[in-house]
C-alpha positions as CSV (number, residue, x, y, z in Angstrom):
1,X,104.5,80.7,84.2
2,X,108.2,79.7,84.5
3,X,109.5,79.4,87.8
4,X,113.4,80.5,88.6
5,X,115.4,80.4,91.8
6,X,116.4,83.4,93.6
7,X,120.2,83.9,93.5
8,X,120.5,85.6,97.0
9,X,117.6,83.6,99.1
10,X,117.0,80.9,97.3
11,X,113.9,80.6,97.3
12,X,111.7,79.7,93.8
13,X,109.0,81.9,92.9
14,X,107.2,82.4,89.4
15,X,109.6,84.5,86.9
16,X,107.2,87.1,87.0
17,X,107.8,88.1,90.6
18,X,111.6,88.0,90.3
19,X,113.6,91.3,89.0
20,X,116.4,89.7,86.4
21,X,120.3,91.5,86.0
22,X,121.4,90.1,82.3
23,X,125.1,89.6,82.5
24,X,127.0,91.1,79.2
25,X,130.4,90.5,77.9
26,X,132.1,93.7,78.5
27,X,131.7,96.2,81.4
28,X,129.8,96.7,83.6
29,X,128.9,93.3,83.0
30,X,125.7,93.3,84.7
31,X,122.2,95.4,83.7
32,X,118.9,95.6,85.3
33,X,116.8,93.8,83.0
34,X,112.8,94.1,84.5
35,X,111.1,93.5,81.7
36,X,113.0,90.2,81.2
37,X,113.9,91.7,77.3
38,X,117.7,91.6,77.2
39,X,119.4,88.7,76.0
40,X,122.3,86.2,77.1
41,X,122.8,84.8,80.7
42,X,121.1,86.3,83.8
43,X,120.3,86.3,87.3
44,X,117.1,86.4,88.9
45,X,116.8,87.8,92.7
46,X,113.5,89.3,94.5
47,X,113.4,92.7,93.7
48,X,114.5,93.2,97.7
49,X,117.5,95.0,99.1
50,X,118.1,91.5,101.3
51,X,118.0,89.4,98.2
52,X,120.5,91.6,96.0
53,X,123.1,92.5,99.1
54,X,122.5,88.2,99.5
55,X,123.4,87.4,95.6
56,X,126.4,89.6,95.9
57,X,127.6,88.4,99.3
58,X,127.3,84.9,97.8
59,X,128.9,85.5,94.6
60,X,126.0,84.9,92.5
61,X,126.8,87.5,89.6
62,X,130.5,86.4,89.1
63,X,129.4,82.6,88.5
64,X,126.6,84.0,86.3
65,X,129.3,85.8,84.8
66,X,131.9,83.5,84.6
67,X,134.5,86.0,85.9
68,X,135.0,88.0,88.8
69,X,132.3,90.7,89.2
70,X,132.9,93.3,91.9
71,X,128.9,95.1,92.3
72,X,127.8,96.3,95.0
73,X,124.6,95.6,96.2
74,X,123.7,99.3,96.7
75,X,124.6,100.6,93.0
76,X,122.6,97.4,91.6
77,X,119.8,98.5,93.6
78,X,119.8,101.7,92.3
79,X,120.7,100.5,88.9
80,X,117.3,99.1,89.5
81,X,115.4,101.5,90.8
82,X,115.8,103.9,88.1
83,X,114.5,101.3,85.5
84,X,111.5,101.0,88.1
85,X,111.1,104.4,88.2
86,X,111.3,105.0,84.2
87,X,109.0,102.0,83.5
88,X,106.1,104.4,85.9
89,X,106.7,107.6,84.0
90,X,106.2,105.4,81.1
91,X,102.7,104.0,82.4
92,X,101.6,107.5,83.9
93,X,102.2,108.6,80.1
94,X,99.8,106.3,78.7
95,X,97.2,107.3,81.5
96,X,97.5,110.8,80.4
97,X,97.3,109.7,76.5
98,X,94.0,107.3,77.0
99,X,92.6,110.1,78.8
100,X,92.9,108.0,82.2
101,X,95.0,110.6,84.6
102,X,93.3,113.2,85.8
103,X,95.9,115.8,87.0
104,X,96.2,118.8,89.8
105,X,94.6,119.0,92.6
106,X,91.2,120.8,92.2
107,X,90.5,118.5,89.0
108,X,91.6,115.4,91.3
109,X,89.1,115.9,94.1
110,X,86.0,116.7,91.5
111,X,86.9,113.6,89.6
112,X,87.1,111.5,92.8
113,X,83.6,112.3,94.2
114,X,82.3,111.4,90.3
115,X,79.9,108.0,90.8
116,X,82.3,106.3,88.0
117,X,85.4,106.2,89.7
118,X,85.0,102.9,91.2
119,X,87.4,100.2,92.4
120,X,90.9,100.1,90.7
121,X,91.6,104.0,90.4
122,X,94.7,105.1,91.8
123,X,96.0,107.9,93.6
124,X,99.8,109.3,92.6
125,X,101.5,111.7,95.3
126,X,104.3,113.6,94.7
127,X,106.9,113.4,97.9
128,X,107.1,117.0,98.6
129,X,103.1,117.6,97.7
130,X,101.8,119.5,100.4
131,X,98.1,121.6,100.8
132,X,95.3,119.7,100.3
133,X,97.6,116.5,99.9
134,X,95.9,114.8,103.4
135,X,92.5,115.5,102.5
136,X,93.0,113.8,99.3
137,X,94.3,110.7,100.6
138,X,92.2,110.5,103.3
139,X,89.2,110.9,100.6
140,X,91.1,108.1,98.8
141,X,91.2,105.4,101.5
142,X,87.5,106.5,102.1
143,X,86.5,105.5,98.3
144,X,88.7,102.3,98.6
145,X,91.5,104.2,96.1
146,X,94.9,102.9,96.6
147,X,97.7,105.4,96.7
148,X,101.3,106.1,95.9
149,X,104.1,108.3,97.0
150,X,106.3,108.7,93.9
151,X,108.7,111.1,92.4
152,X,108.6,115.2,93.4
153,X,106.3,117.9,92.3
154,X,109.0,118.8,89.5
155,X,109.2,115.0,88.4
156,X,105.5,114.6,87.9
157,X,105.2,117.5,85.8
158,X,108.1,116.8,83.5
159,X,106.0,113.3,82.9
160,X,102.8,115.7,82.2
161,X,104.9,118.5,80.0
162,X,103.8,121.3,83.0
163,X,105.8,123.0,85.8
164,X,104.7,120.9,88.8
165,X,102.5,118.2,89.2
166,X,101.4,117.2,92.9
167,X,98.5,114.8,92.6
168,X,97.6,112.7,89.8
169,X,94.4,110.2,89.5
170,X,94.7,106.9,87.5
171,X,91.6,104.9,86.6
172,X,92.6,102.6,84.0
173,X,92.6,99.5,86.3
174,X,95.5,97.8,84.3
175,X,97.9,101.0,84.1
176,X,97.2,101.7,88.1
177,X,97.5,98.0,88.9
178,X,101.0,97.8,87.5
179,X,102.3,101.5,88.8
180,X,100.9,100.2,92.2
181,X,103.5,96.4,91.4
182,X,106.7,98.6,90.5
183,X,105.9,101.2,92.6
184,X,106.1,98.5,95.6
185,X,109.4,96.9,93.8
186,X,110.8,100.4,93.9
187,X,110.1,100.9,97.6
188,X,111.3,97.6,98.7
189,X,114.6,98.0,96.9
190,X,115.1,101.7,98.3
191,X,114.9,100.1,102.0
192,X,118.1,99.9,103.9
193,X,118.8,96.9,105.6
């Protein structure tokens, strides 16, 4: 895979691991571009809160630009974010539709003691879930299930067309792997430095 420099450390990595901002024509000039689809110039940083205040300190998106850009580091992270956050609705969507989420939390712990579950299934957790919510991840790190916090109770269910949704099981190995990638991106952008 192509490799690209990141604009605030640096450093080269594969394009894959980088989060890309394509630089327009007219305001706001810059939009967080993850899945690498819009077109024209752009620059590629980790998708780190360090990299991003680095690319901004260091003027990275103006010469990109070729004008003077005034972004902050914090809106472009949340720019960012919300892409991130969009893109896992999006994949917990297609686990409900290939019949690979299981949702709520009685349905959850039945489905996890089933013999099939297996390596690769992955635990969702609402940030305000409460009840049973330790038992469930405990059960999960047990089984060798990885888990994620993400979105609130209200979020979820919006994603699922109910009220609230605290817990959700994935086991489509592909869909979990990549919830579990942007997921991670997510975190590592919300960090403060």
């Amino acid at each position: 895979s192509p490799e690209r420099t990141c604009a605030g450390c640096r450093g080269v990595a594969p394009q894959a691991d980088l989060l890309r901002f394509s630089v327009g024509e007219a305001p706001p000039y810059l939009a967080a571009d993850p899945a690498r689809r819009l077109g024209g110039r752009g620059v590629s940083v980790h998708p780190r809160r360090a990299c991003l205040a680095a690319a901004v300190r260091h003027g990275a998106f103006s010469r990109a630009a070729r004008r003077r850009i005034t972004a902050s580091a914090d809106a472009l992270a949340a720019q960012a974010v919300e892409q991130y956050r969009r893109r896992v609705e999006g994949l917990l969507v297609a686990a409900h539709r290939s019949r690979a989420a299981t949702v709520g939390t009685d349905a959850v712990r039945e489905a996890m003691h089933a013999p099939r579950l297996g390596q690769g299934a992955l635990l969702v957790v609402s940030e305000d879930a409460a009840g049973r919510r330790d038992e469930l991840v405990a059960s999960a790190d047990r089984l060798g299930t990885a888990c994620v916090v993400f979105g609130t109770k209200a979020s979820l269910g919006r994603v699922f067309g109910r009220g609230e949704v605290a817990i959700v099981l994935v086991t489509d190995r592909g869909i979990a792997a990549s919830i579990v990638e942007t997921s991670s991106r997510m975190a590592a952008l919300s960090e403060k430095e």
